[in-house]
ZAMARGU-4260 file (C-alpha; in steps of 0.2 Angstrom, whole numbers, plus 5000, padded with zeros to 4 digits):
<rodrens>
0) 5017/4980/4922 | 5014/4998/4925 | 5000/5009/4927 | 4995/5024/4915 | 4987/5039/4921
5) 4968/5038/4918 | 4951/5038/4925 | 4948/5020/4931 | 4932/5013/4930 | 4926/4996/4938
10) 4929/4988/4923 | 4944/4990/4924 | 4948/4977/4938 | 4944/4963/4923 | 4956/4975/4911
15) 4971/4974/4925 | 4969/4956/4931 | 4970/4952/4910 | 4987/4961/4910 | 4993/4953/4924
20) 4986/4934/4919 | 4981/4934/4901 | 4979/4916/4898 | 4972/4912/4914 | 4959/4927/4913
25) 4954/4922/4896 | 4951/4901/4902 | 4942/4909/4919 | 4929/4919/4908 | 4927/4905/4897
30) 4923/4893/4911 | 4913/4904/4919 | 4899/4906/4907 | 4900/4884/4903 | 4897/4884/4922
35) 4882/4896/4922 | 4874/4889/4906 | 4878/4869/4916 | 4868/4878/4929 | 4853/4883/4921
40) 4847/4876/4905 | 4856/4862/4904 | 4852/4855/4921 | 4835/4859/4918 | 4836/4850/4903
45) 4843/4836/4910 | 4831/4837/4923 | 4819/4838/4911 | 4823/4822/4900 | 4825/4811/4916
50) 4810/4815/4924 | 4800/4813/4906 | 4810/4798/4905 | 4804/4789/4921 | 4786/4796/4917
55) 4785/4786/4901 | 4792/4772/4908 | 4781/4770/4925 | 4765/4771/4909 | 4772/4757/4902
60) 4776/4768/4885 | 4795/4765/4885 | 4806/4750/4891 | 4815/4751/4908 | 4833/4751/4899
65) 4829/4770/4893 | 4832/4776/4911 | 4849/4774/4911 | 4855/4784/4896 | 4843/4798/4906
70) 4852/4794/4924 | 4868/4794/4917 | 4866/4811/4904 | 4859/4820/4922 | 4874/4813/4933
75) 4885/4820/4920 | 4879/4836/4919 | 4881/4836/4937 | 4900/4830/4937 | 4903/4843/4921
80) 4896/4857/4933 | 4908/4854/4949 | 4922/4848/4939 | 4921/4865/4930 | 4918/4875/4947
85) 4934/4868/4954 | 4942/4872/4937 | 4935/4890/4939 | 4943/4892/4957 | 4960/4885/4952
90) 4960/4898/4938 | 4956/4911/4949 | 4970/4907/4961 | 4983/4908/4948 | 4976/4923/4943
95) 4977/4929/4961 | 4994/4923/4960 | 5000/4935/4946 | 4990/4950/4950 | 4999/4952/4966
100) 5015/4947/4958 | 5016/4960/4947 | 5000/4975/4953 | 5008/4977/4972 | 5028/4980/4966
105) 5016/4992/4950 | 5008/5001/4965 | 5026/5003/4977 | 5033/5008/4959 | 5021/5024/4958
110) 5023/5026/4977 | 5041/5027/4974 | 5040/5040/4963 | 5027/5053/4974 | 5035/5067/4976
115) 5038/5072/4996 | 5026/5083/5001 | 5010/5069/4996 | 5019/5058/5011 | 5019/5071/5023
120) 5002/5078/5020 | 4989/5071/5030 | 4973/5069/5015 | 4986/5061/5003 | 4991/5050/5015
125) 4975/5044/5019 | 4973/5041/5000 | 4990/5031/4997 | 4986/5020/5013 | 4968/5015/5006
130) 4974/5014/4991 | 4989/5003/4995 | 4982/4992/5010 | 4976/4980/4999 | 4976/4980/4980
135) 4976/4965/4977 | 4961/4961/4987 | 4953/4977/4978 | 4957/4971/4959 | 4949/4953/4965
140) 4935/4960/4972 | 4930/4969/4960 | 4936/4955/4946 | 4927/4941/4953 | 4911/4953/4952
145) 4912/4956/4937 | 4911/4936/4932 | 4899/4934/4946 | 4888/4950/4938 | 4889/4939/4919
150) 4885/4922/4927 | 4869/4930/4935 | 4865/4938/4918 | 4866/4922/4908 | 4858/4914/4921
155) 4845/4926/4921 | 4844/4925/4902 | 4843/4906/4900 | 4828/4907/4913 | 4820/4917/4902
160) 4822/4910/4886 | 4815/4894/4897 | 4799/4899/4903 | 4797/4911/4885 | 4794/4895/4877
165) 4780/4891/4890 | 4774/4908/4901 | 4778/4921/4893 | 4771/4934/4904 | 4778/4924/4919
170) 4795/4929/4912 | 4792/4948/4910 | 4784/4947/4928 | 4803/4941/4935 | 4811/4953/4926
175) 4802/4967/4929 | 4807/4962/4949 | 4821/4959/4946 | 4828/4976/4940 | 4825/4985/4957
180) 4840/4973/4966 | 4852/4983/4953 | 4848/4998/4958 | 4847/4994/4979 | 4864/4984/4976
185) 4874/4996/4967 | 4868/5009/4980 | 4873/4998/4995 | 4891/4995/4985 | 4894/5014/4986
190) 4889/5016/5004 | 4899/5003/5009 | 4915/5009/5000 | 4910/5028/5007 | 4910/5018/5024
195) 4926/5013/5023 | 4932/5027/5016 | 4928/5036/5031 | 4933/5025/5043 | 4950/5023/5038
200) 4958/5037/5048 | 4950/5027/5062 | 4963/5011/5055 | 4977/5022/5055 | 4975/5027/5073
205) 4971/5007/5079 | 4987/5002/5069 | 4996/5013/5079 | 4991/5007/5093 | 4991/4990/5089
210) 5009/4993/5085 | 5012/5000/5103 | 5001/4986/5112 | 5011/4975/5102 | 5028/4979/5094
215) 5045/4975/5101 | 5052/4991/5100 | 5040/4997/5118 | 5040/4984/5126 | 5053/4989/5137
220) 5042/5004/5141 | 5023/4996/5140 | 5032/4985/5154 | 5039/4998/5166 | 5024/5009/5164
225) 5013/4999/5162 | 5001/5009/5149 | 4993/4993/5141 | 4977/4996/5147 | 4974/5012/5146
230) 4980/5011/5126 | 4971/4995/5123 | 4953/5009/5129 | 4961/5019/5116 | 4963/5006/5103
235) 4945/4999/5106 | 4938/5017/5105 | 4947/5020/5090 | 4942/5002/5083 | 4923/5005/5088
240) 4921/5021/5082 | 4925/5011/5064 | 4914/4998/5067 | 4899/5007/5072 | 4903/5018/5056
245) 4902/5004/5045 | 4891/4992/5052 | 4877/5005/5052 | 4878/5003/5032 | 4879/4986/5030
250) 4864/4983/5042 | 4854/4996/5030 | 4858/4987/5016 | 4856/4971/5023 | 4838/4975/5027
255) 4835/4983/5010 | 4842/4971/4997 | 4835/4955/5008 | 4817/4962/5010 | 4818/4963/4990
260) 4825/4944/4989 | 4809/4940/4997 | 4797/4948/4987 | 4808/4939/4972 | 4805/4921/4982
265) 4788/4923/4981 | 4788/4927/4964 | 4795/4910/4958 | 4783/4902/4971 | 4770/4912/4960
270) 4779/4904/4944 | 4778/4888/4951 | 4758/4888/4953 | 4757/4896/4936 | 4766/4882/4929
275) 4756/4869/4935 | 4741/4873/4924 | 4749/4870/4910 | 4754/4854/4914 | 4737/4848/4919
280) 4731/4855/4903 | 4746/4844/4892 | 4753/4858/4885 | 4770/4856/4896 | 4779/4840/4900
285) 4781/4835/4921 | 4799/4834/4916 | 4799/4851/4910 | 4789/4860/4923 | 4804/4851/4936
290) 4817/4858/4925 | 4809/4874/4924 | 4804/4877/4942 | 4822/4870/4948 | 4830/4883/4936
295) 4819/4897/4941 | 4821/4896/4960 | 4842/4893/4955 | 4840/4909/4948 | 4829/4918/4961
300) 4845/4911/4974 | 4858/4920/4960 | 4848/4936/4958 | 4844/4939/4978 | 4860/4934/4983
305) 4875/4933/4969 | 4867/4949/4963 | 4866/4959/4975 | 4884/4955/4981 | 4892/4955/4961
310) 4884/4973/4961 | 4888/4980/4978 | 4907/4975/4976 | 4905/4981/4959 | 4901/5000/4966
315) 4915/4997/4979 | 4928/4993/4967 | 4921/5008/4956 | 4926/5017/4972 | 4942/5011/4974
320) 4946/5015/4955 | 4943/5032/4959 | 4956/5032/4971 | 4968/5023/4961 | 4964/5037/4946
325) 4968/5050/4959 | 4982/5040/4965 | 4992/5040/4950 | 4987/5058/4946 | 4999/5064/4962
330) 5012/5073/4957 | 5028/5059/4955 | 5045/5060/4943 | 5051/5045/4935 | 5070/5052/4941
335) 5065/5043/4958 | 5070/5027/4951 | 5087/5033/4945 | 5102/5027/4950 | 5115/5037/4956
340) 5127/5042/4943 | 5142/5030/4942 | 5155/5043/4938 | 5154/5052/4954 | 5152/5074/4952
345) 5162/5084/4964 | 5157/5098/4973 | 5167/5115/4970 | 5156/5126/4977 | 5138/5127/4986
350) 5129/5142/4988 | 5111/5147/4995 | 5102/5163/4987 | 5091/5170/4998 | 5079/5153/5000
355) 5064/5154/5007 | 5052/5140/5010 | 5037/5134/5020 | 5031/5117/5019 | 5012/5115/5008
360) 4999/5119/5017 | 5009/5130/5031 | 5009/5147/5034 | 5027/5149/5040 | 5042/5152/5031
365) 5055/5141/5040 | 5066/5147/5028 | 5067/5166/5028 | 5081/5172/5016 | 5094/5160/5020
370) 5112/5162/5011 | 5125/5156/5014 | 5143/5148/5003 | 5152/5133/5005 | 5168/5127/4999
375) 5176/5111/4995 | 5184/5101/5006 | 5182/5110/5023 | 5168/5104/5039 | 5154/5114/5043
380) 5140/5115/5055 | 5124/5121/5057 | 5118/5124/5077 | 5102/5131/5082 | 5087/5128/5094
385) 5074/5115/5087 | 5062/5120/5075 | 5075/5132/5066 | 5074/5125/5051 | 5092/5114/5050
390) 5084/5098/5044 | 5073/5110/5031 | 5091/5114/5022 | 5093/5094/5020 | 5078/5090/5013
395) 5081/5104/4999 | 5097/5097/4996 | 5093/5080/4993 | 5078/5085/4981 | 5065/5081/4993
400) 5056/5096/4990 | 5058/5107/4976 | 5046/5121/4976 | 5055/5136/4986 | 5060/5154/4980
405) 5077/5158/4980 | 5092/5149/4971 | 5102/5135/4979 | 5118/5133/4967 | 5129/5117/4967
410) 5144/5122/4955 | 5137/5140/4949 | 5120/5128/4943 | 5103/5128/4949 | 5098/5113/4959
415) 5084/5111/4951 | 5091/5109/4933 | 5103/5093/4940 | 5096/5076/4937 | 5090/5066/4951
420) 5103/5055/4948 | 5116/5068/4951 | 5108/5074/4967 | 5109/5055/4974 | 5125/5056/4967
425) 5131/5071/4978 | 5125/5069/4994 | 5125/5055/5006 | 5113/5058/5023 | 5116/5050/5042
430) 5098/5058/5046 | 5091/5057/5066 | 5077/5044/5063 | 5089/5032/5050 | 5081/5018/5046
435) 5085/5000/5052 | 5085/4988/5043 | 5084/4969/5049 | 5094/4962/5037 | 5112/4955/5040
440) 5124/4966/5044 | 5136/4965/5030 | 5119/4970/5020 | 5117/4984/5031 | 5132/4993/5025
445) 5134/4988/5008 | 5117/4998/5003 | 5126/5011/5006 | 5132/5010/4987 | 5123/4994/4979
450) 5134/4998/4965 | 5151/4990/4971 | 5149/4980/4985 | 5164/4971/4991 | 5169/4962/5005
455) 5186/4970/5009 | 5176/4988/5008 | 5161/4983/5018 | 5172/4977/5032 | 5185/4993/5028
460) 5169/5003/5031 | 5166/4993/5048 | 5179/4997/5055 | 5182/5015/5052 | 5165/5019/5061
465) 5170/5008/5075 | 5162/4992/5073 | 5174/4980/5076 | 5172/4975/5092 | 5154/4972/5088
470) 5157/4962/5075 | 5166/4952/5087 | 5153/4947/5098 | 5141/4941/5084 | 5137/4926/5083
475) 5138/4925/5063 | 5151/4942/5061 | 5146/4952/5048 | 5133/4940/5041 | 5122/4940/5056
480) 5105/4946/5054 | 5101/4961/5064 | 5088/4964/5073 | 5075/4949/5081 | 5064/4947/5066
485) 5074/4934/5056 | 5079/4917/5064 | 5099/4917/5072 | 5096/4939/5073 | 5104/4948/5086
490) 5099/4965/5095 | 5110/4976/5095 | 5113/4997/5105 | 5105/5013/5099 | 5123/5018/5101
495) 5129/5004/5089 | 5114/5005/5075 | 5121/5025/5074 | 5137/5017/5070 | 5129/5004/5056
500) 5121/5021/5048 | 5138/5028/5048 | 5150/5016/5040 | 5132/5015/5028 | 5137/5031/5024
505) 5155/5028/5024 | 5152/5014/5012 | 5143/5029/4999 | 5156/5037/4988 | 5143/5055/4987
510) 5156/5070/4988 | 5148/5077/5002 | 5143/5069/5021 | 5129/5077/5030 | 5126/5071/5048
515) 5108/5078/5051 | 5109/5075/5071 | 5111/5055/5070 | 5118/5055/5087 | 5104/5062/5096
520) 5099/5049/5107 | 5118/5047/5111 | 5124/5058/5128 | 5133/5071/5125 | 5151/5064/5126
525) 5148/5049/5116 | 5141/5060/5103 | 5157/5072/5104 | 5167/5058/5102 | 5160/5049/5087
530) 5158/5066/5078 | 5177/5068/5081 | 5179/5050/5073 | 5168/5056/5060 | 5178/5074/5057
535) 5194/5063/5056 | 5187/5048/5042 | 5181/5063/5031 | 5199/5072/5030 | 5197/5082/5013
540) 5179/5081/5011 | 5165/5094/5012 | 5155/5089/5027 | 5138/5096/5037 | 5136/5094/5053
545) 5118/5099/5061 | 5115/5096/5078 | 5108/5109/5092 | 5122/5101/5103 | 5136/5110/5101
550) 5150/5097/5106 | 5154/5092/5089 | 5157/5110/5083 | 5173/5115/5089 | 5178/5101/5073
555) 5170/5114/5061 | 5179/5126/5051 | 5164/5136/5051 | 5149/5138/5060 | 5131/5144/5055
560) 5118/5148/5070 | 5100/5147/5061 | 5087/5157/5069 | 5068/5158/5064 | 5076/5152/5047
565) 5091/5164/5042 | 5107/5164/5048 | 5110/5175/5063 | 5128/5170/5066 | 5143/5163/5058
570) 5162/5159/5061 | 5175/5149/5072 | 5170/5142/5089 | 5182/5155/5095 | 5175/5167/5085
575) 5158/5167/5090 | 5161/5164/5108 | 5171/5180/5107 | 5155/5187/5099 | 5148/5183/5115
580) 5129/5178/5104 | 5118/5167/5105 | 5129/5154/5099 | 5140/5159/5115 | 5125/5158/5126
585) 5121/5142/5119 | 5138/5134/5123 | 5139/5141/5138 | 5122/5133/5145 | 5128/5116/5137
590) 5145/5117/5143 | 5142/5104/5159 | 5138/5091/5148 | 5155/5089/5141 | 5165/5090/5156
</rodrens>
């Protein structure tokens, strides 16, 4: 299932949960409306012939033995309408089922596909989390309204076909009463939404701080410091401040739509008495003033309550389509799902001409004319304080970002005219915050390249970044799950995770390395010692170093000291100590750490 860029409208829930369960959507609508008509005139007709029934009996006009063909057509009216309402529920399930089975990997698809800048701006975010928080919940929602919305209409309709045949002016009364509660209900729907809308960077921040009350990852520190408390007042000031935002609404509402339901409760009561004129008169049936006041205060109950609830989840799911249509119009490229090219292109030559770039909505260059050329098979570095821009060079590389001025040239050819594909193809990343995945640890590794996966590589790979003797101590070797989450996982040492993310990418066969400072929470030896493992694995292979540690440097062939985004110094180690720069003043400061 995918989505197409459109405007989305509330209807459109009924349109999507169709695509996803054709068959069950169809027998859901079709059960939905037996069940409304069940509800209305045929349990008042029912109704009606039973009580008619007993009447004529208890006058002596008809035998006893009619009263059972009367019990039992009522009784299985009655068994018809639950039977069918179980029916209904069981459909909707499957339909659940099937929307959430093929709408949420639809909605990771075009999330996927955003292209980097959406992810790291705030407002775009806010839009992709409401928008992906809950989809399935959303289309439901706003599907089950929809039905809800037709139930009450034929309800309402079959009312009034009802009490046409008898009072015809009592019919235009409830109507015209009736009408109001669409309005009040679509108008509480949109408020809600708005609500919620707003009150979502409030959810951002308590999830947070849920995560920090909660998550395995502080509990080292929420132990030793002791800051529970004084987060859990931020969380509950965070969590109130949503709260109040919304419930303010909804009490609004509340009062609204229930003061109408009670003018509406009168109004059958006023039926009620209309009707009993006629019956005294001769000119309506007992049975049929039963059936007829049962069915009108049935639909006094859909019209105060189901009404007003299919209508205000109506207008919220009309809310949330107009964030799914915006949604999908964020700017995406269908070359995120590519693949890495399976014959591997090599790098003869990389070049940066005179880049600049600011990240959107910023007002700094980070890059500032920036060139620079590098050449096959030889190890570079780039050093500089943070802040200098070395991570902003990785992200242009790897395509995350594609709006600077300036040329970056990969074999004398744009970067920009390379298919995504090709860019996977070139580059594999060790960045600082690599990700850790708690899955096993042959798993681990072998996503470095999904595309050939054997066991003899994955534990080649192991080895080269060091791993053994980790292996070793788990309990399952290499098919132990990492991590605590799964059942038999193992922790493991920041030190040791660095290592998975190298032999990660070891395991990728992209023709140049880039470690964007994987090492940091390492101390300074360690670091120097695993960069020089690194230097040695990568023999005849273009590599990047980035770090503002300069331990791993004197492994470099050449160095490049970024300032303020351009490059203020390159050469040697001994080069630019001689040059006595900043490079030189760097090293010197950090020279007590490696010693």
């Amino acid at each position: 299932m995918n989505f197409t860029r459109k405007s989305y409208k509330a209807f459109d829930a009924l349109l999507l949960a169709f695509q996803a369960s054709p068959i069950y959507t169809i027998l859901h609508i079709f059960l939905s409306v037996v069940h409304a008509i069940m509800a209305t005139i045929a349990m008042a007709l029912a109704t009606s012939n039973f009580v008619d029934t007993a009447t004529a009996i208890l006058q002596g006009i008809r035998p006893h033995s009619d009263i059972y063909l009367s019990l039992f057509l009522l009784l299985l009216v009655l068994c018809l309408y639950m039977t069918i309402g179980s029916l209904t529920q069981l459909a909707a399930s499957r339909i659940t089922l099937n929307i959430e089975r093929k709408i949420k990997p639809a909605i990771v698809k075009v999330h996927a596909a955003l292209d980097f800048r959406h992810i790291e701006n705030a407002g775009s975010w806010e839009l992709i989390s409401r928008v992906s928080r809950d989809p399935v919940r959303s289309v439901m929602d706003g599907f089950g309204a929809l039905i809800q919305f037709l139930q009450v209409i034929i309800s309402v309709a079959s009312v009034f076909i009802l009490i046409v045949t008898q009072v015809w002016w009592a019919a235009l009364i409830t109507i015209s009463f009736s009408m109001p509660m669409f309005w009040l209900s679509l108008w509480a729907g949109k408020k809600n939404y708005q609500a919620g809308r707003d009150a979502e960077r409030f959810h951002r921040r308590t999830d947070y701080l849920e995560e920090v009350l909660t998550g395995r990852d502080a509990v080292d520190e929420r132990t030793l410091f002791d800051y529970g408390e004084a987060v859990n007042h931020r969380w509950y000031d965070q969590y109130e401040a949503a709260r109040t935002l919304q419930l303010k609404v909804k009490a609004k509402m509340f009062l609204t739509t229930r003061s109408s339901s009670i003018i509406l409760a009168l109004i059958a009561l006023l039926i009620a008495f209309t009707l009993i004129n006629p019956v005294i008169m001769g000119l309506m049936t007992a049975g049929m003033f039963m059936g007829i006041v049962s069915a009108v205060f049935g639909m006094i109950q859909q019209v105060a309550w189901n009404l007003t609830n299919s209508l205000e989840k109506i207008s919220r799911v009309y809310e949330y389509m107009k964030d799914l249509t915006a949604f999908l119009a964020l700017s995406g490229t269908v070359e995120a799902y590519e693949m890495p090219d399976k014959i591997l292109p090599e790098i003869h030559s990389l070049e940066f001409k005179n880049v600049r770039f600011k990240y959107p909505g910023g007002d700094r260059y980070i890059l500032d004319g920036l060139s620079f050329r590098l050449e096959p098979n030889l190890h570079y570095a780039f050093v500089g304080k943070n802040g200098a821009g070395k991570t902003t060079i990785t992200k242009l590389l790897t395509g995350l970002y594609t709006d600077y001025e300036g040329e970056i040239l990969i074999n004398q050819r744009e970067l920009r005219e390379y298919p995504m594909g090709t860019i996977k193809a070139f580059f594999s990343v060790v960045y600082q915050d690599y990700a850790k995945y708690y899955i096993s640890l042959q798993d681990n590794i072998a996503i470095g390249d999904i595309a050939g996966d054997s066991l003899e590589q994955i534990a080649e790979m192991a080895a080269l970044a060091g791993l053994d003797e980790m292996i070793a101590e788990l309990k399952y070797g290499m098919n132990t799950p990492l991590g605590k989450v799964k059942e038999n996982g193992q922790d493991i040492s920041a030190g040791q995770w660095q290592r998975v993310a190298i032999a990660r990418s070891l395991k990728s066969r992209a023709a140049m390395k880039i470690l964007d400072e994987p090492t940091a929470a390492l101390d300074p030896i360690s670091e120097s010692k695993l960069y020089g493992e690194f230097e040695r694995l990568m023999q005849d292979k273009m590599t990047i170093f980035i770090s503002h540690r300069l331990g791993s440097t004197k492994l470099a062939d050449e160095i490049m000291v970024i300032d303020d985004g351009k490059i203020i110094e390159r050469g040697t180690h001994d080069e630019l100590i001689k040059a006595n720069g900043q490079y030189a003043e760097m090293f010197e400061a950090q020279r007590g750490w490696y010693q």
